[in-house]
C-alpha positions in Angstrom: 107.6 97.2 110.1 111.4 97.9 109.3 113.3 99.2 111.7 114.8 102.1 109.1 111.0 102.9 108.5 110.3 103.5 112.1 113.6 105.7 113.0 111.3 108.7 112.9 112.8 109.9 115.8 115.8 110.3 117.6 115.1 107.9 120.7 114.3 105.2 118.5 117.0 105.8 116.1 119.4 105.8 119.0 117.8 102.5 120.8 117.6 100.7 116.6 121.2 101.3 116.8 121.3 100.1 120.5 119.9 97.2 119.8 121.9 95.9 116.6 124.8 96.3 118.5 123.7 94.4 121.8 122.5 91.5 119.3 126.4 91.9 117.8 128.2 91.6 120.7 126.3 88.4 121.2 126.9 87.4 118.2 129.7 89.6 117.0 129.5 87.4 112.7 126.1 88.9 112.3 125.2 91.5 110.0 122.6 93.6 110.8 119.5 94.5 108.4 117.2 97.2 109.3 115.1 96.4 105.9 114.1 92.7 106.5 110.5 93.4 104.3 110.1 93.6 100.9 108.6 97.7 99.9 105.6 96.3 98.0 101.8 96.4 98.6 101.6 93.3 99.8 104.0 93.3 102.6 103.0 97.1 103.4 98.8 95.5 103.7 100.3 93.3 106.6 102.7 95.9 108.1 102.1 96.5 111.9 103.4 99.9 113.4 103.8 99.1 116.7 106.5 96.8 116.1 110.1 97.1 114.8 111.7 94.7 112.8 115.4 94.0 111.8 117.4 90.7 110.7 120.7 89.8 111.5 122.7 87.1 109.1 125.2 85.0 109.5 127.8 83.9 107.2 126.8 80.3 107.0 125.0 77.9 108.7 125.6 77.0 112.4 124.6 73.9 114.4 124.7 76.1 117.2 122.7 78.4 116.3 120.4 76.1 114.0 120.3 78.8 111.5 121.5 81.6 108.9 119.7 84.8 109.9 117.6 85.9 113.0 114.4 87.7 112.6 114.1 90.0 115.7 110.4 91.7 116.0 110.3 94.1 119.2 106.6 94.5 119.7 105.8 98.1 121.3 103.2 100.0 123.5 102.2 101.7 120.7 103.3 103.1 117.0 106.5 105.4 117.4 106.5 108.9 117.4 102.6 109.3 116.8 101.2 112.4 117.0 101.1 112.8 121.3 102.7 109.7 121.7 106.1 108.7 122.9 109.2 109.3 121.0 109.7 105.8 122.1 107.0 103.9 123.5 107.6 100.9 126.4 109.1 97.2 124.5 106.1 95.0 125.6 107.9 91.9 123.9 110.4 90.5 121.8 110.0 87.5 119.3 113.1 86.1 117.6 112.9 83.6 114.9 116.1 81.9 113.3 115.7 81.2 110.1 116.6 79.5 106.9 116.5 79.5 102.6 113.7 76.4 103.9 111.3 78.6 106.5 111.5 79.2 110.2 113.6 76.6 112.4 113.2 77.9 115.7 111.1 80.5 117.9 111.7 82.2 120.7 109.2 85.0 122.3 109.1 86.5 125.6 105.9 85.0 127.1 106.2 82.0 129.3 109.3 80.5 129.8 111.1 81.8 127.3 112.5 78.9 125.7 112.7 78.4 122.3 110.3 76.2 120.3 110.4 74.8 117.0 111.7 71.8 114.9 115.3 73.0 115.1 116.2 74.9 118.7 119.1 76.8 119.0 122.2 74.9 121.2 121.3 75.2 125.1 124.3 77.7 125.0 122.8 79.7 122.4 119.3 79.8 123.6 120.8 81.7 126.8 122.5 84.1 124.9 119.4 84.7 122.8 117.5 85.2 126.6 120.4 87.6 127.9 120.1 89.8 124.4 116.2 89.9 125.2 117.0 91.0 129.1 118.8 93.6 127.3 116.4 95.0 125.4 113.7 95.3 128.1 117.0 97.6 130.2 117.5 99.6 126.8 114.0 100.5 126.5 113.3 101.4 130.0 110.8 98.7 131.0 111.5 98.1 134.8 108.1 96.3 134.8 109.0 93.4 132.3 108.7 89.8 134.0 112.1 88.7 132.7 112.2 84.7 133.0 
């Protein structure tokens, strides 16, 4: 779901921001997009609330990078802020996609090895950054039990 959708409280407001600005100092071009879904019935059908969703774009295309805009999906423990739940629950995972106008080039998700797959990876360079901004996020959210490749 969008990350300005799931801001329903003030941890997870706080770690949203967080998080846009570890991915900018990585990547300090990138504009952050906290409403990377369309609002319409179809998109809301497939919504999943235990995730958090935001997009960063670039300002052109990179060979680097091997893309213009990075999908970032943080996958939680469970939906924020339900009622008895966490405020903000553990990160269980991260997923990053870069993408073009033409579809996904590359994925990256924190299972395995964390290396990126796809027609198109990222420069060797890149794809560590991308690993150090997911590091990151596991030490923003708190999760000292994350395997971290």
């Amino acid at each position: 779901m969008n990350a300005a959708d799931q801001a329903r409280t003030l941890q997870l407001a706080q770690a949203i921001a967080s998080a846009a600005s570890l991915f900018r100092d990585q990547f300090p071009d990138a504009r952050a997009n906290l409403n990377p879904w369309r609002d319409d019935p179809q998109t809301r059908a497939f919504g999943e609330p235990e995730t958090v969703d935001l997009s960063f774009h670039f300002p052109g295309w990179s060979p680097r990078i091997q893309c213009r805009s990075v999908l970032v999906q943080l996958r939680l423990a469970g939906p924020p802020g339900g009622v008895g739940g966490p405020a903000r629950p553990p990160l269980l995972g991260v997923t990053l996609r870069g993408l073009t106008y033409a579809g996904e080039r590359w994925s990256l998700a924190t299972v395995g090895d964390w290396r990126a797959s796809g027609p198109h990876p990222p420069s060797p360079a890149v794809e560590d950054t991308l690993r150090t901004f997911c590091r990151q996020l596991f030490e923003l959210f708190g999760d000292a039990d994350s395997q971290v490749a």
